[in-house]
N, C-alpha and C positions, 0 to 999 in steps of 0.2 A: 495096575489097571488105569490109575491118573495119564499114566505117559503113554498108553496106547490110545485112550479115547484122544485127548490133546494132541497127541501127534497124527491122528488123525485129521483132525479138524484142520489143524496148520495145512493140511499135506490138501484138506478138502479146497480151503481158501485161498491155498495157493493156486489150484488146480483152477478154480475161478479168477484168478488175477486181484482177489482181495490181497490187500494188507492188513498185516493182523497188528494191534499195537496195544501196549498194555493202557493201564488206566492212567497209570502217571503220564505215558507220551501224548494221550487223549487230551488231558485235563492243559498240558503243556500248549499244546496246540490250539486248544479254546482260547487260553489265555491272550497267546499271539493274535490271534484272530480277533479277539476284543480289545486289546490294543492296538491296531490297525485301522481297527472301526472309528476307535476313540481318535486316534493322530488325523486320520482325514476328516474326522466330523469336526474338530477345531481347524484346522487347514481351513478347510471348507468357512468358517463361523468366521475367521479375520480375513480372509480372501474378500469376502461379501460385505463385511463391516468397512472393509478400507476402500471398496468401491461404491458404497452407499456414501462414507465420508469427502468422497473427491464430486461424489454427483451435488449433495450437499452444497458444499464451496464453489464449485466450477466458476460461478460469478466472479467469483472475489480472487483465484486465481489468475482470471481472463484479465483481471481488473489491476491486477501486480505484474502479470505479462507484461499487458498493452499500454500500461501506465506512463505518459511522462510526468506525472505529477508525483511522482516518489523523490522526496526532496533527498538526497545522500548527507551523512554527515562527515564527510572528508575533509582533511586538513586542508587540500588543496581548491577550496571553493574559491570563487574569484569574488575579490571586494569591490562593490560597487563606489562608485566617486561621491564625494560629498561637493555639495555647490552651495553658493550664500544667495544672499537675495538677487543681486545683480545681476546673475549667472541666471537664476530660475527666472527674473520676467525678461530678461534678454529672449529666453527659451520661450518662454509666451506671449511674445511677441512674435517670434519668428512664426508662431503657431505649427512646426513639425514638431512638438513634443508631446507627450498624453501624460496629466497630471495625475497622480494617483494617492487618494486620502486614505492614511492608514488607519484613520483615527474610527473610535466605535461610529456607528449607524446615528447615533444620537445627535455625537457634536457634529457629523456629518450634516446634520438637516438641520442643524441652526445655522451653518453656513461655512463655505469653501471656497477655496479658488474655482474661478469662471470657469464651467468646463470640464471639470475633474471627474473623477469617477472616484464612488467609494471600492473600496478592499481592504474591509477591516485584516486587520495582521492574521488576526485567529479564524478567520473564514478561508483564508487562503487556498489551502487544501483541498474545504470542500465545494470553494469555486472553481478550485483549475481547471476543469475541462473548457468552463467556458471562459474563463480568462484566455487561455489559450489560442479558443479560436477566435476570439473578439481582438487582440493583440497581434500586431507581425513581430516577431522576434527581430527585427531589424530598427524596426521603428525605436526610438528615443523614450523613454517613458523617465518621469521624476517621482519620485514617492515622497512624500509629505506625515507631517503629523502636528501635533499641539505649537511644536517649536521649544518649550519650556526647556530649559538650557541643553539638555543634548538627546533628543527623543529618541531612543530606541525604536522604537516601534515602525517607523522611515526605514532607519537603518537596517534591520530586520527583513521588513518587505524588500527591499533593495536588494537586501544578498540572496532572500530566498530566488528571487525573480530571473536574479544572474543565475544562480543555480539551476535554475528552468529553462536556459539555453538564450536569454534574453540578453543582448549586444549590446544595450547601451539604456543602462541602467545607472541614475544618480538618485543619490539623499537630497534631500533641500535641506540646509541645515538653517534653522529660521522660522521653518513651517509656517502654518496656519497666524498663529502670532503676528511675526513678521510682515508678514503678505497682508494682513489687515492692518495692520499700525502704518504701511506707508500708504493705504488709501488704494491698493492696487485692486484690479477687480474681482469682484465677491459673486457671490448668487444664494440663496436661500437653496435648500434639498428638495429633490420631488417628493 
């Protein structure tokens, strides 16, 4: 009687275009089904998460794009020249050079070569834009510091600045020191 009623019923839902499937191919098919749900609903959750993250930055992306103030750290940077005193008020005289104080903001405003502009070493970076456009990269620029036997901090600004596309970039080897011990001209800081 089991195999006449069920074959029946097969034979009914066949006749309607049903498929018949057991409970295991049912439960099988749920499974997939909620697996599927699951793989696109994560899809979907980092899809969304990594364009909220790019929306996020867009700034600072735009900012590493358009950047030339990204200093590279390559073997092949160009080394700026060093010049002694002679060389540096030769240059300030001629008045085509722009002096440039690497020293902090402090010893800046107690006093500098005539003219100079500060650019502490460590501000560099977060001045470059306008360095940049205050600057022609053609122009002559000397970088300066305390003088005290061999200042880094000149030297540094120098290479960064060559590293900036900047053509004619010298140390003053002597700095501050110097430039004031032979009486050459000073100015107090604004």
């Amino acid at each position: 009687m089991f195999c006449s009623s069920y074959c029946y019923r097969l034979d009914i839902a066949h006749n309607l275009g049903l498929r018949i499937v057991s409970k295991g191919d049912y439960m099988r098919g749920l499974k997939k089904k909620e697996g599927l749900k699951i793989l696109i609903g994560a899809a979907a959750i980092i899809l969304v998460s990594s364009a909220i993250g790019v929306l996020a930055n867009i700034s600072l992306v735009n900012q590493l794009i358009n950047s030339e103030c990204i200093i590279h750290s390559r073997a092949s940077h160009r080394e700026a020249s060093r010049i002694d005193l002679a060389e540096a008020k030769k240059k300030f005289d001629e008045g085509q050079a722009i002096f440039i104080d690497a020293r902090c903001l402090d010893d800046y405003n107690w006093g500098h070569i005539k003219r100079a502009i500060s650019l502490p070493l460590d501000s560099l970076e977060m001045e470059c834009p306008s360095v940049i456009a205050q600057f022609p990269r053609e122009k002559e620029i000397i970088t300066y510091c305390s003088g005290s036997t061999d200042c880094q901090l000149s030297i540094d600004l120098a290479k960064k600045l060559s590293n900036l596309g900047y053509l004619h970039v010298n140390a003053f080897f002597g700095g501050w020191l110097a430039w004031e011990a032979a009486g050459y001209p000073i100015e107090p800081g604004n």
